[in-house]
N, C-alpha and C positions, 0 to 999 in steps of 0.2 A: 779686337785688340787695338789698344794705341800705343806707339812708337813714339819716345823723347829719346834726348840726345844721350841721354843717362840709362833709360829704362823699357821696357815693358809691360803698360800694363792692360792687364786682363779681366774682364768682366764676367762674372759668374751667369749660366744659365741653367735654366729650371735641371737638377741632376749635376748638378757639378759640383765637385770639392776643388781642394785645393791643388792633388794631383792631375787635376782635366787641366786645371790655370798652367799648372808646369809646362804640361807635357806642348800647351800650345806657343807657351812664353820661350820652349827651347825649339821647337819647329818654326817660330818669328825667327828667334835668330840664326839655327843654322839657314837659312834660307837667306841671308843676305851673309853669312860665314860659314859655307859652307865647309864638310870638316867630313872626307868619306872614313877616317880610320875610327869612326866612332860606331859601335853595332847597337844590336838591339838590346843588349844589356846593360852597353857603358848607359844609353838612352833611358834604362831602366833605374837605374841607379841616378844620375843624375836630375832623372824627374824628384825624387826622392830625396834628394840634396836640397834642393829648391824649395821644395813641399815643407821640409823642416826648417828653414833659413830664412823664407820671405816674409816672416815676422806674422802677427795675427795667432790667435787661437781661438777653440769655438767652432761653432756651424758656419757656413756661410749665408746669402739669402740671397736671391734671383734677385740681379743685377748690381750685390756686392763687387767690391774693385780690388783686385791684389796686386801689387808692381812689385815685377821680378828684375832687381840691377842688373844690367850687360855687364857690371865684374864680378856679380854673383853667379852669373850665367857663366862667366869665363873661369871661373873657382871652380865651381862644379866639373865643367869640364876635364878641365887639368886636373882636379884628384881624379874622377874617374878613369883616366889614363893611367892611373898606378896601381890597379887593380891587377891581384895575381888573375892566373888562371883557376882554382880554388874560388875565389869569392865571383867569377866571372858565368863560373858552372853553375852557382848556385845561385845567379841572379836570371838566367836561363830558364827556369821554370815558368817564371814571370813574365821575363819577355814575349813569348809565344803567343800570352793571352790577352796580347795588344797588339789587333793585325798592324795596325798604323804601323809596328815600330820595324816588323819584320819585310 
């Protein structure tokens, strides 16, 4: 990962899509913002926010570059805070199958 004053970005390796990019472009930033009211589903959803937004389509290819915005990261964030409990159970399933998040 490289850190700019703006962004995040993230370097693909061998097995990596777009959601591996997210998921490490949102654990860059909670780690210098951290944020405990956030769980393993807002986490879920949010990798997913990112995954659809950070622009690019296509495969990637071993050591491809994606930059994820710190206000796209901070967007993400805040919708996922407005998730009922409804969309939070059912994002649940998901979360589970990514120890990291749990």
């Amino acid at each position: 990962s490289q850190e700019t004053e703006q962004s995040f970005i993230e370097v693909t390796a061998k097995g990596e899509g777009r959601t591996h990019l997210a998921r490490r472009a949102l654990a860059n930033y909670l780690e210098k913002n951290s944020d405990s009211s956030l769980s393993p589903e807002h986490k879920i959803y949010i990798e997913d926010y990112l995954r659809k937004k950070a622009g690019g389509k296509g495969s990637l290819h071993v050591s491809n570059t994606v930059e994820f915005s710190k206000s796209l990261i901070q967007d993400a964030i805040s919708t996922s805070k407005n998730l009922n409990q409804n969309q939070l159970k059912n994002l649940h399933k998901y979360a589970v199958r990514v120890p990291s998040l749990t």
